[in-house]
Structure formats: structure tokens, C-alpha cells
Rosetta silent file (secondary structure, phi, psi, omega in degrees, C-alpha in Angstrom):
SEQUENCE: XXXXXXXXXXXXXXXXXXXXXXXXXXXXXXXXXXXXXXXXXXXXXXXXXXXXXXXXXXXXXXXXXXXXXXXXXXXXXXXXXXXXXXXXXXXXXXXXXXXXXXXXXXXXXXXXXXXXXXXXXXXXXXXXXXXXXXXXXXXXXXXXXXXXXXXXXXXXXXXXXXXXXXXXXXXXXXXXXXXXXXXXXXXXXXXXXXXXXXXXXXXXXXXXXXXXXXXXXXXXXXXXXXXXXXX
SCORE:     score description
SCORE:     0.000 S_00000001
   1 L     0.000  154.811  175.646  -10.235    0.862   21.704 S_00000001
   2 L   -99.015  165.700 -172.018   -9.255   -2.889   22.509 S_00000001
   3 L   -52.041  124.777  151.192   -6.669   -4.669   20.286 S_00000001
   4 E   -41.916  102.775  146.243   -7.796   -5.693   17.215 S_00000001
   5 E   -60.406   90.735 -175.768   -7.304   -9.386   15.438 S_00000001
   6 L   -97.507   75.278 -149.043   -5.866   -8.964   12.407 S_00000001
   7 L   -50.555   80.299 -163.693   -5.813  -12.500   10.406 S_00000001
   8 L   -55.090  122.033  148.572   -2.237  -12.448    7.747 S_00000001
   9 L   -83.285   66.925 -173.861   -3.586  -14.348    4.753 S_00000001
  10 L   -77.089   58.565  170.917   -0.345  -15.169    3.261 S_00000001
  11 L  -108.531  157.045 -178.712   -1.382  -18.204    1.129 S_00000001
  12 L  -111.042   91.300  164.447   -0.614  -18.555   -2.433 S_00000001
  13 L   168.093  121.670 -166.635   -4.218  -19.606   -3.467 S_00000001
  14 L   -67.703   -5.100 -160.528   -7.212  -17.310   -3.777 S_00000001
  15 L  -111.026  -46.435  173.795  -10.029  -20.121   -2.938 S_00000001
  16 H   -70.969   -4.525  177.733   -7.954  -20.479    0.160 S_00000001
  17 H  -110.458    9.214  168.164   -8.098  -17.390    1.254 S_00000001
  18 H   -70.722  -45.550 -175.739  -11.414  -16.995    0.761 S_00000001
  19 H   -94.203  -86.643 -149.469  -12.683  -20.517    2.995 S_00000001
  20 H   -26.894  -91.079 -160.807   -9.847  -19.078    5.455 S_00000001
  21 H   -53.255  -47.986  139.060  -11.906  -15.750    5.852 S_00000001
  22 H   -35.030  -42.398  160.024  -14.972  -17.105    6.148 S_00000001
  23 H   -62.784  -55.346 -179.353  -14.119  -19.581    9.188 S_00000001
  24 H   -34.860  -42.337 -145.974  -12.558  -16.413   10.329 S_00000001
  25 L   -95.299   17.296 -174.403  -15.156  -14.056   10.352 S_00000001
  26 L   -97.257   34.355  173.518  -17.443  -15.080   13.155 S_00000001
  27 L  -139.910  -44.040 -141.061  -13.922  -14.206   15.751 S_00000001
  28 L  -163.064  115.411  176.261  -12.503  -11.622   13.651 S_00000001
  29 L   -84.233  -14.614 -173.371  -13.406   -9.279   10.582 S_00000001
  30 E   -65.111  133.233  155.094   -9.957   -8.024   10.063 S_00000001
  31 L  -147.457  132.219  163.509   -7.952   -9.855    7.435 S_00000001
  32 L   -99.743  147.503  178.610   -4.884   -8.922    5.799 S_00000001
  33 E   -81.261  100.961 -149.943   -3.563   -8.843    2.265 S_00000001
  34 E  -140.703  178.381 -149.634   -0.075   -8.985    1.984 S_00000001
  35 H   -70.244  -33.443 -157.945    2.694   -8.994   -1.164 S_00000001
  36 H   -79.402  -50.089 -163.261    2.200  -12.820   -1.554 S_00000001
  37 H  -102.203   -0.936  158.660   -1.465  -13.119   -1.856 S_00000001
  38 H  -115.477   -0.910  142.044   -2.152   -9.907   -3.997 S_00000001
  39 H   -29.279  -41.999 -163.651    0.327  -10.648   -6.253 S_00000001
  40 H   -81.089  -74.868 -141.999   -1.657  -13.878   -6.844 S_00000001
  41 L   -90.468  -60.822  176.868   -5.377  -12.417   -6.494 S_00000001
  42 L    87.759  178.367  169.136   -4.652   -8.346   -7.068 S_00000001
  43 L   -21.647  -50.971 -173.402   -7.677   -6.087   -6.252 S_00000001
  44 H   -49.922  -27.551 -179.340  -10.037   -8.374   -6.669 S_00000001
  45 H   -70.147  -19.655  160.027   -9.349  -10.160   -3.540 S_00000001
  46 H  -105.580    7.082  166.994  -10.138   -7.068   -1.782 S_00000001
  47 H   -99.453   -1.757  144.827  -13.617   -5.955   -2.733 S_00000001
  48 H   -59.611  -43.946 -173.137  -14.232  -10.056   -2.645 S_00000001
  49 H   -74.262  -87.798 -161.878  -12.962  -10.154    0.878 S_00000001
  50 H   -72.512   14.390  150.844  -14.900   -6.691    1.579 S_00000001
  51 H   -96.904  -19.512  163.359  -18.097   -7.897   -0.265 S_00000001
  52 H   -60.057  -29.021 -178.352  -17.617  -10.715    2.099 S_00000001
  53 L   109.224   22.991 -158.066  -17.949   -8.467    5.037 S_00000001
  54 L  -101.710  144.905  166.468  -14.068   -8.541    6.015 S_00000001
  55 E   -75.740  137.910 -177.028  -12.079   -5.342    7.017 S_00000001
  56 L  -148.185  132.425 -178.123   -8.923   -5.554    4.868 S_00000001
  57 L  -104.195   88.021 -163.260   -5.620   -4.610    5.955 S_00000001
  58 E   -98.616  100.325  172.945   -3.852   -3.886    2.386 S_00000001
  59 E   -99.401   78.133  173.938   -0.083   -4.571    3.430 S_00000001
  60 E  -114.709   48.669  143.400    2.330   -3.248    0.185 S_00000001
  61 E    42.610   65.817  175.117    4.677   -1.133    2.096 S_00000001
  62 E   -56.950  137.694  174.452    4.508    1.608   -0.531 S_00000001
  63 L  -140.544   94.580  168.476    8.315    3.201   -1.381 S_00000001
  64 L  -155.025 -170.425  168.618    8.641    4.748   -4.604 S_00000001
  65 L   -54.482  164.996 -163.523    8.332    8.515   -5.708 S_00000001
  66 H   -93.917   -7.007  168.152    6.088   10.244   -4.299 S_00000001
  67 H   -53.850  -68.564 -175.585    3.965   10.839   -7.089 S_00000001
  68 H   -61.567   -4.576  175.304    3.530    7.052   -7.486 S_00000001
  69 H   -99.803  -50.048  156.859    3.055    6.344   -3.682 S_00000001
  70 H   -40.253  -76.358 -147.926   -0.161    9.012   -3.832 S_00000001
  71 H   -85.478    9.505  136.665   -1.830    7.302   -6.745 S_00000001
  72 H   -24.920  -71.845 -151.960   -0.793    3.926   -4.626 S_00000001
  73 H   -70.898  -20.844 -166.649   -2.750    4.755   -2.071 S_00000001
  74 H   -64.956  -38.126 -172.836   -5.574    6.176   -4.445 S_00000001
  75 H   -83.776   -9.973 -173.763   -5.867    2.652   -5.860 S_00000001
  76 H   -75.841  -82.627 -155.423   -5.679    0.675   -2.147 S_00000001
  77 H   -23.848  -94.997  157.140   -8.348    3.314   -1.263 S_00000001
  78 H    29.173  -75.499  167.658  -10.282    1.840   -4.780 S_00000001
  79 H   -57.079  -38.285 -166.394   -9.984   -1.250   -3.741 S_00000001
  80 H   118.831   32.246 -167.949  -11.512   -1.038   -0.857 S_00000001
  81 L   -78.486  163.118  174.561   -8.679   -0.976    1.819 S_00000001
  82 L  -118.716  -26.240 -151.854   -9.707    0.016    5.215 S_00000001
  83 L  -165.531  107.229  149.625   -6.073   -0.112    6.283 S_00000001
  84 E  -124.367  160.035  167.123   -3.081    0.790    3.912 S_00000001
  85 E  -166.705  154.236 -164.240    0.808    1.746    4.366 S_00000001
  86 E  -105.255  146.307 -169.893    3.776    3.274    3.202 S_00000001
  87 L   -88.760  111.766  170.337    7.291    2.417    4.501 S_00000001
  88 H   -41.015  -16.157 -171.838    8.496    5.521    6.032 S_00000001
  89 H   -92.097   17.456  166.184   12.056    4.819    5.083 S_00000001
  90 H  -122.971   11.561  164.707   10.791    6.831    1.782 S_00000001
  91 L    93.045  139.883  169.030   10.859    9.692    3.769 S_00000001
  92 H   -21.839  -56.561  177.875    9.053   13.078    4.155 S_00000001
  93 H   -82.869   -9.522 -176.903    7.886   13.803    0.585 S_00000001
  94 H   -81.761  -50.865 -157.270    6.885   10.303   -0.169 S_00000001
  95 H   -70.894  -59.640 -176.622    4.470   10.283    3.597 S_00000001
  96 H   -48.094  -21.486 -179.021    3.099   13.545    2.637 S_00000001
  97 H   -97.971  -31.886  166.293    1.961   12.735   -0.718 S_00000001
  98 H   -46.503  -76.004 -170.646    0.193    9.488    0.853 S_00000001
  99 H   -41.923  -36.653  179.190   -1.302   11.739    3.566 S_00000001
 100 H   -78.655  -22.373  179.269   -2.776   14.166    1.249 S_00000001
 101 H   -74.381  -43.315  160.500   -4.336   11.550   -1.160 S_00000001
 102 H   -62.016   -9.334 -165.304   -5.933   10.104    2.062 S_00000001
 103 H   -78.834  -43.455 -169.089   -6.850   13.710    3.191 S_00000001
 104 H   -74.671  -22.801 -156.020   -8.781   13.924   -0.032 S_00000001
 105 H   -73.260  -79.536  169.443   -9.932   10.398    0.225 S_00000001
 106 H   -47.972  -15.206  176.721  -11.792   11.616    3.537 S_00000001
 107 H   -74.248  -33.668  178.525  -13.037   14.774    2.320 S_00000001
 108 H   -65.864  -32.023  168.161  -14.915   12.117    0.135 S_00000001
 109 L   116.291   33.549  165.983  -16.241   10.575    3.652 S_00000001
 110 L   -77.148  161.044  153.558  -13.754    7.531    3.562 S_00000001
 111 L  -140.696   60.127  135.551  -12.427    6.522    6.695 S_00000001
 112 L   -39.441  170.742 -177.048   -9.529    4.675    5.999 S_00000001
 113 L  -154.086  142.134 -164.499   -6.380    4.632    7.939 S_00000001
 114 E   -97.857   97.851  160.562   -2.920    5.709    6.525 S_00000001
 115 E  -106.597  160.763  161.340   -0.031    3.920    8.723 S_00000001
 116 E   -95.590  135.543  160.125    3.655    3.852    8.370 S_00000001
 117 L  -110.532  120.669  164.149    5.905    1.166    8.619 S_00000001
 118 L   -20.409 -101.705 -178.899    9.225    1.353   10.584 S_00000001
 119 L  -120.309  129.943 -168.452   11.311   -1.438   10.802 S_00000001
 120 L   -72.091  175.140 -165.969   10.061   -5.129    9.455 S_00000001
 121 L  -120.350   11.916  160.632   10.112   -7.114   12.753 S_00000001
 122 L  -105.238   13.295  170.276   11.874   -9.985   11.100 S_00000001
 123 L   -76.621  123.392  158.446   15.287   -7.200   11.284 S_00000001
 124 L   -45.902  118.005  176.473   17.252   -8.307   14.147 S_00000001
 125 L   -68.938   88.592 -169.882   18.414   -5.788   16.929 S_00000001
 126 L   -94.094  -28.595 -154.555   22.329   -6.574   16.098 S_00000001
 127 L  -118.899  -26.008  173.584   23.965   -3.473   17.299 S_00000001
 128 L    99.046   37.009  178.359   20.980   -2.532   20.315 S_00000001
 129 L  -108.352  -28.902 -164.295   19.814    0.675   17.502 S_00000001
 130 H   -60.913  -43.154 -172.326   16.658   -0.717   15.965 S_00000001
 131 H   -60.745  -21.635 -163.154   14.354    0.886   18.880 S_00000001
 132 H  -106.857  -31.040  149.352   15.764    4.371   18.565 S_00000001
 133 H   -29.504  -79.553 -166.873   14.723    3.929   14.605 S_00000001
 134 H   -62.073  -46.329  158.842   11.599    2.837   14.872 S_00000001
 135 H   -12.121  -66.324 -165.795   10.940    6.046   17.597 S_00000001
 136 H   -86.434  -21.023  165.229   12.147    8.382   15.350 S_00000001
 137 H   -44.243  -75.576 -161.658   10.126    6.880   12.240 S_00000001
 138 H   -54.055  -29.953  164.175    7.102    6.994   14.149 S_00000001
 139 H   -82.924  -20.697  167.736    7.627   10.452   15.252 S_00000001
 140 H   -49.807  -36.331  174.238    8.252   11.756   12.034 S_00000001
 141 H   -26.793  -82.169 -161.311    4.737    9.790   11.236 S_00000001
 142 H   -43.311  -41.156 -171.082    3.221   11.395   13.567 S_00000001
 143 L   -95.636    3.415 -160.553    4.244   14.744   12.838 S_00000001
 144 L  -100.598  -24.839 -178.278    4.353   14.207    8.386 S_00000001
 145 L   105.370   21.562  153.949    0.092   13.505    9.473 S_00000001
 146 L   -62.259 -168.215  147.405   -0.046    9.667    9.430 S_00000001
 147 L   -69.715  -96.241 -176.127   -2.496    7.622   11.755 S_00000001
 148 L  -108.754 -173.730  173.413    0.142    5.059   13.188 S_00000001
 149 E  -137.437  167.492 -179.162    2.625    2.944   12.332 S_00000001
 150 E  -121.915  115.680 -167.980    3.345   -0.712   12.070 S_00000001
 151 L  -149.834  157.177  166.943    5.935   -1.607   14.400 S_00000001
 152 L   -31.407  154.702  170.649    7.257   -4.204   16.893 S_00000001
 153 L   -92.686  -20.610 -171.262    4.797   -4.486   19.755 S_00000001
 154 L   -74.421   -3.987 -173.039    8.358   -4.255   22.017 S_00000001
 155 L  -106.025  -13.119 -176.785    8.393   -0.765   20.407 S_00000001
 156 H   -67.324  -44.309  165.129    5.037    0.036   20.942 S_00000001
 157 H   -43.351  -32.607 -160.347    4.908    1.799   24.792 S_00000001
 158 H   -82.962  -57.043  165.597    7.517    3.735   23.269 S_00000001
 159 H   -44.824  -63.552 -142.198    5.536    5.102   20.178 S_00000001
 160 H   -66.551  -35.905  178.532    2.462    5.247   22.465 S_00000001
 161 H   -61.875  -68.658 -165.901    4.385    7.510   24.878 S_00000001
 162 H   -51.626  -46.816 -161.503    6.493    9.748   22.250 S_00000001
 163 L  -123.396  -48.072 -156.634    2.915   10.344   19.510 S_00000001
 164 L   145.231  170.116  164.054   -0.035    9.802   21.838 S_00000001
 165 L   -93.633   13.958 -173.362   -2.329    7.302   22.694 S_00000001
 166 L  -115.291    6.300 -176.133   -4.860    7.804   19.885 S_00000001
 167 L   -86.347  117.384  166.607   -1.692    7.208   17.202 S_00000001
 168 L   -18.026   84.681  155.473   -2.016    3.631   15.839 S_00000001
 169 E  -109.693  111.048  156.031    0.431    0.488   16.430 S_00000001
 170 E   -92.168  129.960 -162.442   -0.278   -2.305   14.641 S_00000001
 171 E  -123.666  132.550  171.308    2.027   -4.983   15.404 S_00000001
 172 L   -98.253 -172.525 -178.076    3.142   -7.834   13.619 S_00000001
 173 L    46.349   28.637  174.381    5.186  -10.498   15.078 S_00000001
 174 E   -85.077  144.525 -177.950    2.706  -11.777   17.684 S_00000001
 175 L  -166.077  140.931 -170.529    3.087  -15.155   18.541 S_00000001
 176 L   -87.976  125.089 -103.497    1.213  -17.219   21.209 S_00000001
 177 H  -108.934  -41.797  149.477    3.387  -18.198   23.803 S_00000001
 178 H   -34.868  -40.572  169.365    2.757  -22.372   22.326 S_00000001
 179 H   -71.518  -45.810 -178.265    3.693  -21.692   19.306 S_00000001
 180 H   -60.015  -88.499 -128.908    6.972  -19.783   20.684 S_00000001
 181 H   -81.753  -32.161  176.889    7.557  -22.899   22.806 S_00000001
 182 L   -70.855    3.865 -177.317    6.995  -25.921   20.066 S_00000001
 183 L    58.625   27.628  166.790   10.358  -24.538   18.361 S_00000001
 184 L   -64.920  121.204 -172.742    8.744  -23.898   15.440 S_00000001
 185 L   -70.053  160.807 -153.118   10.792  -22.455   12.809 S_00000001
 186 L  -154.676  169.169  172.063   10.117  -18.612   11.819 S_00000001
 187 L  -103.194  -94.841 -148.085   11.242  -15.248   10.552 S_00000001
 188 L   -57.462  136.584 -170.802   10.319  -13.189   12.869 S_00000001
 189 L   -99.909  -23.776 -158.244   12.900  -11.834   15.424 S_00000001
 190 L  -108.792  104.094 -165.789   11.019   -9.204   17.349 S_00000001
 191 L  -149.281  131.704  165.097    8.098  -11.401   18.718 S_00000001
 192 E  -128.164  155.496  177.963    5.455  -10.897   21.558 S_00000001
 193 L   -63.458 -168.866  168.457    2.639  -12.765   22.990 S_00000001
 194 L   -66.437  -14.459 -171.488   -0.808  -11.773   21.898 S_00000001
 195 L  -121.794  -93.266 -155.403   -1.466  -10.407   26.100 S_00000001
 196 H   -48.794  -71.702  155.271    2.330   -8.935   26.045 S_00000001
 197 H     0.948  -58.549 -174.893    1.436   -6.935   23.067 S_00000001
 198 H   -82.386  -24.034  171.469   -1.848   -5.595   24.192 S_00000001
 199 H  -108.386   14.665  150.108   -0.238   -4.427   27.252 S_00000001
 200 L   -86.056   -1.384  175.065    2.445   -2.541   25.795 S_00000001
 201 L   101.474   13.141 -174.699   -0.480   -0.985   23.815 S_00000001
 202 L   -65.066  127.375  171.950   -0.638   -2.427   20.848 S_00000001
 203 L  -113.472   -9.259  163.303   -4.236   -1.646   18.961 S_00000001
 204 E  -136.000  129.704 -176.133   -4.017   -4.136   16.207 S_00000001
 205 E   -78.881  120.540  124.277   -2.280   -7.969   16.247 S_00000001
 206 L   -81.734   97.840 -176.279   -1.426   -9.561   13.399 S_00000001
 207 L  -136.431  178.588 -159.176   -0.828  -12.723   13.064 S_00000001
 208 L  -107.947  -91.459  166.838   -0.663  -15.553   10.693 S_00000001
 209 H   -69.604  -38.597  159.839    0.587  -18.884   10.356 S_00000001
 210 H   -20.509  -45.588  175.595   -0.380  -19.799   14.111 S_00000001
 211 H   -99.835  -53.036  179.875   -3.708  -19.345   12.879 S_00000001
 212 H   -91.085    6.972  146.314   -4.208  -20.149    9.063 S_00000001
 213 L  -122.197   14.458  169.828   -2.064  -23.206    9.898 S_00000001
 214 L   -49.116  152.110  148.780   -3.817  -24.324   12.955 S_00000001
 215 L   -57.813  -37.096  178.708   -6.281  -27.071   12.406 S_00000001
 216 L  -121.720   73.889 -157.371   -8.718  -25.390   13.429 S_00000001
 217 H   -67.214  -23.555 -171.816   -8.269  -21.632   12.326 S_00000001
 218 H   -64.876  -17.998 -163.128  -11.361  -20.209   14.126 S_00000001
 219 H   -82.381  -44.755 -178.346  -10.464  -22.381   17.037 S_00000001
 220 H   -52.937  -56.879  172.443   -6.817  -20.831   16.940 S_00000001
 221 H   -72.527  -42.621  178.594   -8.034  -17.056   16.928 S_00000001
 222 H   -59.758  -57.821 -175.373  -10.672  -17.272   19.212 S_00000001
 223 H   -50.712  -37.786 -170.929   -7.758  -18.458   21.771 S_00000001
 224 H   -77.031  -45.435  153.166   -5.833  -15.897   20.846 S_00000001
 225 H   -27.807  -67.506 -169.765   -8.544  -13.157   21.307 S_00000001
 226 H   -55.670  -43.407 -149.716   -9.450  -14.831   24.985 S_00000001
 227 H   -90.991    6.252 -173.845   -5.728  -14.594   25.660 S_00000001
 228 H  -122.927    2.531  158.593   -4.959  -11.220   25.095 S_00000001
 229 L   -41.916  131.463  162.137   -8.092   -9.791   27.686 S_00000001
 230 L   -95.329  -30.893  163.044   -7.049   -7.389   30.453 S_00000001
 231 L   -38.565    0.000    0.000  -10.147   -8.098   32.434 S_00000001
């Protein structure tokens, strides 16, 4: 499939993230939900945002026991997630109890998608290790019965080789080669454009402030969409 636009609402105000997704949704239905703005909003914000007509991207890393990372996902699922995930760094019995609550989830005829994530992509490569992580995360994914993972796009050929080409990387830490260049400051260490991404294989982008602090966010994603064509 081609790469995906997936729109980070990180704002701390529900009426903004609301007008946000709306400009948004004539470039892009994907929007994500992340620790900042369902803290704020909680569930509601995602059956508003999916009564809106938006694909939501529920991003709470689940890590706990694995009892409590199943009825996680049972309540993302609830919500109305399209897209939830568990940090893999909670291990085999944690992924497994996710995977089966989505197993069941689908038996229902959902068709959500279960990813893991690896390594956040604002950790720094200090010792020249982080790539041979995120590898072995993702194959464990792969093999515990997620969809994908959420990983570096510099890690993604690497996944894509290693699990397959229908196993999921969604990549964070896209950044449009302008943005990269105005010296804006940032977290994120592990950063590709929106075109370098897609051709390391990347099937969903996320990105964020580039866009929901643009002037113009629709104007902002629609570039980044044109800019990440292989045609």
C-alpha cells in the first residue's frame, strides 16, 4: 500500500484538536492520539474524532502486566482505535496477551491493527546498538503475532527485510527536509524526510508539529504527501 499520513495531535486542548482534524481531513484521515491529548480528552476524543470520519492512531505504548495490557487494548479497541500499541520492551507474555484480545477483537469482524513499539526515536544511537534492538524487537513482533511495529524509518528496510513486506512500520520522526534546515529545536534524534522514509519502506508517517504548527496545517500536509511520491 502507499505510505500513509498520519497527523500527531499533541495539543493540550480538545477544541483544538478537533478544528486541527477537520482542516486535516480533506489530505489525510489518519490522526493520532497520543499520552498528552488523551490524558486531556480520554476516550471521548476518539469516537469524536471517529464520528468525525478520522482513522485514529491510539498511541499509549501499553507496558504493564499482561493481564492489564489485554483489557488495554480491549478498551482502545472500545474506543474506537483503528491503530493501537504495546511497547515490546514488556516482553513475550505482555505481546501475547495484546495479540489474543485483538485475535478475539477480529473474530468480532474488527479490523484493527496491533503494532509494537521498539525504541522511541527521540533515544539517541550512543554506543552504534540501537538498530540491532529495534531488529530483534520487531522480530520477536513478528513472530509473538503482531502486525508491525513503530520504529525509526532508518530501521525500517531492516524490519521490512528480516519480517516481510506485509509487516507494518509506522514511523515517527519524519521531518521535512525545511523544517530540518530552519534549526528548529526538537526531540527527535532518529529523523527522516517524508520521501527518505517512504523509500526505506515505511507504510505510515507520522508527523506533528511541522504540520499542526504550520500556518496553514492542510497546506503543510498536502506538501508533505506530494513530497513523499515515488512516481
Amino acid at each position: 500500500m502507499a505510505a500513509q499520513l498520519a497527523v500527531a495531535l499533541d495539543v493540550p486542548d480538545g477544541r483544538l484538536a478537533l478544528a486541527l482534524a477537520a482542516k486535516l481531513m480533506p489530505v489525510t484521515p489518519w490522526m493520532k492520539v497520543g499520552l498528552e491529548l488523551f490524558t486531556l480528552a480520554g476516550p471521548a476524543m476518539v469516537r469524536e474524532l471517529k464520528k468525525r470520519g478520522c482513522r485514529v492512531f491510539l498511541d499509549l505504548k501499553f507496558h504493564d502486566i499482561p493481564n492489564t495490557v489485554r483489557g488495554a487494548v480491549r478498551s482502545a479497541l472500545a474506543a474506537g482505535a483503528d491503530i493501537c500499541n504495546i511497547h515490546l520492551a514488556g516482553g513475550e507474555a505482555m505481546s501475547r496477551a495484546a495479540v489474543a484480545e485483538m485475535a478475539e477483537a477480529r473474530s468480532r469482524g474488527r479490523e484493527s491493527l496491533l503494532l509494537g513499539v521498539t525504541v522511541l526515536t527521540s533515544t539517541p544511537d550512543q554506543d552504534g546498538g540501537l538498530a540491532d534492538l529495534v531488529l530483534e524487537r520487531a522480530v520477536n513482533a513478528k513472530a509473538w503475532g503482531l502486525d508491525g511495529v513503530v520504529c525509526s524509518a532508518l530501521e525500517a528496510a531492516a524490519v521490512k527485510r528480516d519480517c516481510g513486506p506485509e509487516f507494518i512500520c509506522l514511523c515517527p520522526g519524519i521531518r521535512p527536509a525545511a523544517y530540518q534546515d530552519g534549526g528548529r529545536p526538537d526531540d527527535q534524534s532518529r529523523v527522516l524526510t517524508p520521501l527518505e522514509a517512504v523509500r526505506q519502506g515505511a507504510d505510515f508517517l507520522v508527523v506533528g508539529r511541522p504540520i499542526t504548527r504550520a500556518a496553514d496545517p492542510a497546506a503543510a500536509a498536502a506538501e508533505i504527501v506530494a513530497s513523499c511520491r515515488l512516481d
